[in-house]
N, CA, C and O atoms as CSV, one atom per row, in Angstrom:
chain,resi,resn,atom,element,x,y,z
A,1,UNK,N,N,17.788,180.899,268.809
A,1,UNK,CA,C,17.304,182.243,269.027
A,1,UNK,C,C,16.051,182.164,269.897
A,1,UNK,O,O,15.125,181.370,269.731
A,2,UNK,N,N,16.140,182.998,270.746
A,2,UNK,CA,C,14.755,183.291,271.848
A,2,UNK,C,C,14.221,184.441,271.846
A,2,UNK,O,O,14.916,185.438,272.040
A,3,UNK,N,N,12.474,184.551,271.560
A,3,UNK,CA,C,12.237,185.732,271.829
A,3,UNK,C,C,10.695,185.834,272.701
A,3,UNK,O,O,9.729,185.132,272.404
A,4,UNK,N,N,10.698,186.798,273.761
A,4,UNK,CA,C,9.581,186.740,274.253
A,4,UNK,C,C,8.993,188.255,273.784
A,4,UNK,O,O,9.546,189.279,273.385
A,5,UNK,N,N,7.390,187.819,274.074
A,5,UNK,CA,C,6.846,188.699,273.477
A,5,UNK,C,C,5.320,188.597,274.827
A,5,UNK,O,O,5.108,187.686,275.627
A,6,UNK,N,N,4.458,189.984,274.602
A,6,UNK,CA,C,3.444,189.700,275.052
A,6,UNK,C,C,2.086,189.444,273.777
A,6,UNK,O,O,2.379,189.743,272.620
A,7,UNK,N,N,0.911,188.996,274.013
A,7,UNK,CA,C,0.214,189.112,272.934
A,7,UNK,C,C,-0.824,188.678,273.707
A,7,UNK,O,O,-0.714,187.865,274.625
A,8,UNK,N,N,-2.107,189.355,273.252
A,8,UNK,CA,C,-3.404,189.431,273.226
A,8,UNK,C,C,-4.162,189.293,271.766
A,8,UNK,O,O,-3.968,189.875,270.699
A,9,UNK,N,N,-5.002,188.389,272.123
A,9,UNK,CA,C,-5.800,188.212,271.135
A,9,UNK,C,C,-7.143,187.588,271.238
A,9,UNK,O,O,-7.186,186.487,271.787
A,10,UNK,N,N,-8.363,188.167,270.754
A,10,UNK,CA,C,-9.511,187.581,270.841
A,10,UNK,C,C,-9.814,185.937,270.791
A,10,UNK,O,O,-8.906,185.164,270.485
A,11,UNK,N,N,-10.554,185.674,270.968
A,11,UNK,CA,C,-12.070,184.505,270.528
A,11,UNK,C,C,-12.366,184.473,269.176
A,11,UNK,O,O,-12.501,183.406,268.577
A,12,UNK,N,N,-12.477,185.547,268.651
A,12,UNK,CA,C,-13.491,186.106,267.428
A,12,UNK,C,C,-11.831,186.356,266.733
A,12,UNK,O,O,-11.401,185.633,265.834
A,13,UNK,N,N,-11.339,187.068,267.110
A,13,UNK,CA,C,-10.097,187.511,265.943
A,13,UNK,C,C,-9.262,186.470,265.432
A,13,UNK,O,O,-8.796,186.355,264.299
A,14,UNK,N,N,-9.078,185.365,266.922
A,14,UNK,CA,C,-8.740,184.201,266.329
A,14,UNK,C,C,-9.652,182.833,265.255
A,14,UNK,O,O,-9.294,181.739,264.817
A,15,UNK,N,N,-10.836,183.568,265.183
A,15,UNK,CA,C,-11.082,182.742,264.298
A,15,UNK,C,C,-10.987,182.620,262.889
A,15,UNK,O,O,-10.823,181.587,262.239
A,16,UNK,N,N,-11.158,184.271,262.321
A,16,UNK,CA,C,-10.039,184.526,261.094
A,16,UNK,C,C,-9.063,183.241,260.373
A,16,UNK,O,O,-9.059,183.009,259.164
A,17,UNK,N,N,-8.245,182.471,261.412
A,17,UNK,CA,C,-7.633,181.256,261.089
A,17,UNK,C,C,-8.002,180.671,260.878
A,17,UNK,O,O,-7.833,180.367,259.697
A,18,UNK,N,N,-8.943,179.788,261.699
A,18,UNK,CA,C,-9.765,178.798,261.595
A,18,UNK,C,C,-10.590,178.991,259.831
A,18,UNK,O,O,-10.476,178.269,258.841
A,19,UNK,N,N,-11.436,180.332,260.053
A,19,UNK,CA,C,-11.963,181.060,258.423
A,19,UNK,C,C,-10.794,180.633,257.016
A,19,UNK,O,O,-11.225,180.306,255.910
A,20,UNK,N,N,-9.336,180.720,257.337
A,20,UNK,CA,C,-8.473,180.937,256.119
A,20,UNK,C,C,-8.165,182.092,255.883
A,20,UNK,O,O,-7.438,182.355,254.925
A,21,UNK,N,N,-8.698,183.135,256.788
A,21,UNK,CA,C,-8.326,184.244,255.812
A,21,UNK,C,C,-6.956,184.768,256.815
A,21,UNK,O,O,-6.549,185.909,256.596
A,22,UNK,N,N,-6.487,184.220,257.538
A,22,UNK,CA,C,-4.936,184.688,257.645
A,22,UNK,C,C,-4.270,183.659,258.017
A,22,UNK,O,O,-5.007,182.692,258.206
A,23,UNK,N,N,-2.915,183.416,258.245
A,23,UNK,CA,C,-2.224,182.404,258.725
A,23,UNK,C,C,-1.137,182.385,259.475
A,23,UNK,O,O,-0.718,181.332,259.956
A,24,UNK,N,N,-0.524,183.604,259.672
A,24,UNK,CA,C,0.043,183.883,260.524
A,24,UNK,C,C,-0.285,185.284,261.659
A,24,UNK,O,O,-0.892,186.301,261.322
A,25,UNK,N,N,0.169,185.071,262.755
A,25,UNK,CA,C,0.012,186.384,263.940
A,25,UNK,C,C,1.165,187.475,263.392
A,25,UNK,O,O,2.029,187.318,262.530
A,26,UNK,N,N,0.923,188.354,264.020
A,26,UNK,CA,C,2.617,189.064,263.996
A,26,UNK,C,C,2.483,190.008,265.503
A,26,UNK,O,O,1.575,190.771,265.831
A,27,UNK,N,N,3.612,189.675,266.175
A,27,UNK,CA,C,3.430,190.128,267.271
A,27,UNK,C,C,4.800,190.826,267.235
A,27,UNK,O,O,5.453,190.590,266.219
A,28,UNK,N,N,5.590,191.963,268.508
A,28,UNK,CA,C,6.649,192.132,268.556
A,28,UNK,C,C,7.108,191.768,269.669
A,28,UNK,O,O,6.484,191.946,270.716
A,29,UNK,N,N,8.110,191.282,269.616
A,29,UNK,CA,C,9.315,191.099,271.242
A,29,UNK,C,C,9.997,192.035,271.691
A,29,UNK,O,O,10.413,192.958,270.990
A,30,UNK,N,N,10.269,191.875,273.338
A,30,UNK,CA,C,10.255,192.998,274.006
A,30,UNK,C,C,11.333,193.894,273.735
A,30,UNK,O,O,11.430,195.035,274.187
A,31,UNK,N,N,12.200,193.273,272.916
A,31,UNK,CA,C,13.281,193.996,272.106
A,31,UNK,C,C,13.054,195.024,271.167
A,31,UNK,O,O,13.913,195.882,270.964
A,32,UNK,N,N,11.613,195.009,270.381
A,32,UNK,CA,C,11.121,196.223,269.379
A,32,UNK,C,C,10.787,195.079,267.901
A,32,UNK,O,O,9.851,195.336,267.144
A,33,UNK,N,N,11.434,194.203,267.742
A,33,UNK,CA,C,11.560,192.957,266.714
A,33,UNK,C,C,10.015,192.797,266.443
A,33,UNK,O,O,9.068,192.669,267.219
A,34,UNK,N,N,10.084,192.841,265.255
A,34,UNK,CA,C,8.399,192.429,264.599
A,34,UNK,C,C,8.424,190.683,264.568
A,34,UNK,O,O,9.522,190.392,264.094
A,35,UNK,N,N,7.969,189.932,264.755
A,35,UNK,CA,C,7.706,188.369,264.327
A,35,UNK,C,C,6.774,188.241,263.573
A,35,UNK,O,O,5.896,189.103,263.610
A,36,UNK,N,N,6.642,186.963,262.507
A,36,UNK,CA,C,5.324,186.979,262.073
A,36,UNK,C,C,5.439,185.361,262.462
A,36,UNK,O,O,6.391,184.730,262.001
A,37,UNK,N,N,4.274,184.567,263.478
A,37,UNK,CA,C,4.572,183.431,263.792
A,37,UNK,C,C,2.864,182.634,263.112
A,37,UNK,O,O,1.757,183.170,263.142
A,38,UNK,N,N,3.185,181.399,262.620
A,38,UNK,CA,C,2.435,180.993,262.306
A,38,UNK,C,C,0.956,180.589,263.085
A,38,UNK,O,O,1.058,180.206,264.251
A,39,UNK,N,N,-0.078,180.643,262.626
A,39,UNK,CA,C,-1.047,180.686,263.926
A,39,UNK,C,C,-0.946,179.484,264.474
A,39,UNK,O,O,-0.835,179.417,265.698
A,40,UNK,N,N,-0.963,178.465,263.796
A,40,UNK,CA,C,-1.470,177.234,264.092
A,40,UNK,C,C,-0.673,176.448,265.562
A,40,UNK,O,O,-1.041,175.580,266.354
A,41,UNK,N,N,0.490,177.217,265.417
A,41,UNK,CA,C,1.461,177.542,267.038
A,41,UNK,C,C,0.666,177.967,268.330
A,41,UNK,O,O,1.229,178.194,269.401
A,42,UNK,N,N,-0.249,178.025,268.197
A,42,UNK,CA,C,-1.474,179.055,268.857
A,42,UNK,C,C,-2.252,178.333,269.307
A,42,UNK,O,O,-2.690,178.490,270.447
A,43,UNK,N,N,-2.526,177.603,268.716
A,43,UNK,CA,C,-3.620,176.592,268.818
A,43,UNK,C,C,-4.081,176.001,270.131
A,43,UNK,O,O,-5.253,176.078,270.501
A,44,UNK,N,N,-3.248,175.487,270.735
A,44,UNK,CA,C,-2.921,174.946,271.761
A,44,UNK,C,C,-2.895,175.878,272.985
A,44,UNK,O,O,-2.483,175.304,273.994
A,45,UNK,N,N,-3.243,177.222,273.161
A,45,UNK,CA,C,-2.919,178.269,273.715
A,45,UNK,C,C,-4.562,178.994,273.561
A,45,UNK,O,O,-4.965,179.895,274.296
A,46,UNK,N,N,-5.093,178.577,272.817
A,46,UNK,CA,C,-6.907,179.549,272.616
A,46,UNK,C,C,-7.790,178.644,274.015
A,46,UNK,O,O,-7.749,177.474,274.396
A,47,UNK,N,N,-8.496,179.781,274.448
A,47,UNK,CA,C,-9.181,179.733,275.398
A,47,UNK,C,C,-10.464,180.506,274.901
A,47,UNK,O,O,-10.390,181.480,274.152
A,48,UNK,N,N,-11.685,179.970,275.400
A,48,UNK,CA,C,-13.030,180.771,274.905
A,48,UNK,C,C,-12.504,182.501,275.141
A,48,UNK,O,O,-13.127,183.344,274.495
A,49,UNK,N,N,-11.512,182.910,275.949
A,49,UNK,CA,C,-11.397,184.270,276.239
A,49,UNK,C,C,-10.343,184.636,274.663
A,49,UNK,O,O,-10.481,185.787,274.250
A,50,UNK,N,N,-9.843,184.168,274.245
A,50,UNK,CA,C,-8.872,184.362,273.510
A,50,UNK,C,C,-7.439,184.348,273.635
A,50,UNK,O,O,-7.329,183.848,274.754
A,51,UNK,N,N,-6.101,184.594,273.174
A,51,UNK,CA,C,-5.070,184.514,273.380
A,51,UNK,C,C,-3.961,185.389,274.150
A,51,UNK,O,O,-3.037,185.947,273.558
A,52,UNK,N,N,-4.146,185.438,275.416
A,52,UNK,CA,C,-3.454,186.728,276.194
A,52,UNK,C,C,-2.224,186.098,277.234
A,52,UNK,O,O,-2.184,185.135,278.000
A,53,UNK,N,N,-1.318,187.095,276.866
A,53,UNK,CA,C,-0.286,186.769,278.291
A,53,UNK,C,C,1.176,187.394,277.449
A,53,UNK,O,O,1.338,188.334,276.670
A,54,UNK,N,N,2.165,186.293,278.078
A,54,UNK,CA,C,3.745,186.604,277.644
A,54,UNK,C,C,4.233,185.047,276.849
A,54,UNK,O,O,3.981,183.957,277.363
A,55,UNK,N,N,4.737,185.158,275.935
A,55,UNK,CA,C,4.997,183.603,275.184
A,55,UNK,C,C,6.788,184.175,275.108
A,55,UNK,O,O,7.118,185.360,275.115
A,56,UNK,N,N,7.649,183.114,275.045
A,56,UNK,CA,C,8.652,183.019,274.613
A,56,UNK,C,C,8.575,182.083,273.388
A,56,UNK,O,O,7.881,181.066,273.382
A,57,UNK,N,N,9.323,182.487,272.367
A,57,UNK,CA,C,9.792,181.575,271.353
A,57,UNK,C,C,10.685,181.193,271.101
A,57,UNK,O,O,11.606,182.003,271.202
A,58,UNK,N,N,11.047,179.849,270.642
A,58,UNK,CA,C,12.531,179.396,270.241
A,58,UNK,C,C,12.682,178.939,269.336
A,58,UNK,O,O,12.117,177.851,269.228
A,59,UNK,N,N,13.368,179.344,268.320
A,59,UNK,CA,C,13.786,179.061,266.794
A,59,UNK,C,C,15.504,178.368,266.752
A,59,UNK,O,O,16.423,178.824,267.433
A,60,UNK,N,N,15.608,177.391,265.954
A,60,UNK,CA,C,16.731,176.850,265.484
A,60,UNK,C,C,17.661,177.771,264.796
A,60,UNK,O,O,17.045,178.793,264.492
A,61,UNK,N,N,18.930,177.816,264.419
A,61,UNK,CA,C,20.213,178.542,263.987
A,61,UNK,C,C,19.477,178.752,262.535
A,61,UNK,O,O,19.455,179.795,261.881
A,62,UNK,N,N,18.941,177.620,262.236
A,62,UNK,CA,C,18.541,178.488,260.644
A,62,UNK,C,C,17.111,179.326,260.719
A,62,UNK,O,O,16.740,179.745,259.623
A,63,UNK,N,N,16.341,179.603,261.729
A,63,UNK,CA,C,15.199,180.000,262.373
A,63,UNK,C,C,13.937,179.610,262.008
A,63,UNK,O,O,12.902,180.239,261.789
A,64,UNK,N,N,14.269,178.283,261.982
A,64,UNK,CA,C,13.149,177.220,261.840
A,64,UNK,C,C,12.540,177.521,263.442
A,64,UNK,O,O,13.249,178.010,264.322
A,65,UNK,N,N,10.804,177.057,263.684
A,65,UNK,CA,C,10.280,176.705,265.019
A,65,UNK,C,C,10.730,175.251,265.673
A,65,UNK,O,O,10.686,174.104,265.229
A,66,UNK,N,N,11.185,175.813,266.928
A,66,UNK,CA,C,11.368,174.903,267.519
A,66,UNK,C,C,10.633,174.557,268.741
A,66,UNK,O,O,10.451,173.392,269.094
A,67,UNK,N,N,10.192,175.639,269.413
A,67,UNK,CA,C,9.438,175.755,270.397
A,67,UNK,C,C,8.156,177.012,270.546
A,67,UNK,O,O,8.126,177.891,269.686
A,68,UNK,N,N,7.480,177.017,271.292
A,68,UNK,CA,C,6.207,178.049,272.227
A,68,UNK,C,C,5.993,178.049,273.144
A,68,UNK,O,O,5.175,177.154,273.357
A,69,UNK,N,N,6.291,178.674,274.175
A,69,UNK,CA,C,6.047,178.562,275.674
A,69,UNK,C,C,5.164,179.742,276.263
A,69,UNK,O,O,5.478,180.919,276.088
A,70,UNK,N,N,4.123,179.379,276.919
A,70,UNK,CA,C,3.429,180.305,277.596
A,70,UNK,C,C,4.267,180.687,278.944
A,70,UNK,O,O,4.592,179.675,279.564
A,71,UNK,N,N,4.728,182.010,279.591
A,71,UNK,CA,C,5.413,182.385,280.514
A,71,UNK,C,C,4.464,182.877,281.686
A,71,UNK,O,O,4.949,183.305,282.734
């Protein structure tokens, strides 16, 4: 399964994670589909500006993570 999505996100909002006090994002794909993706997927993607652009995701048949791609 593939889904792209756009998402914006702070500096500061992403640190919430880092804090504990949340653990996953929830963003929607351009389909209307809510996701809730784990942050730590993210990680790799934070910039002092915060988390902005278009990501595709790819999940396995049982919709395990399989992938994150910045687009």
């Amino acid at each position: 399964m593939i889904f792209t999505f756009p998402i914006q996100v702070s500096y500061q909002d992403f640190l919430n994670y880092y804090q504990g006090s949340i653990d996953k994002i929830e963003v929607r794909d351009i389909s209307g589909k809510i996701l809730w993706i784990h942050a730590r997927h993210f990680r790799p993607f934070l910039t002092t500006s915060g988390i902005k652009g278009y990501f595709r995701l790819e999940l396995d048949d049982k919709g395990q993570f399989v992938s994150l791609t910045p687009l």
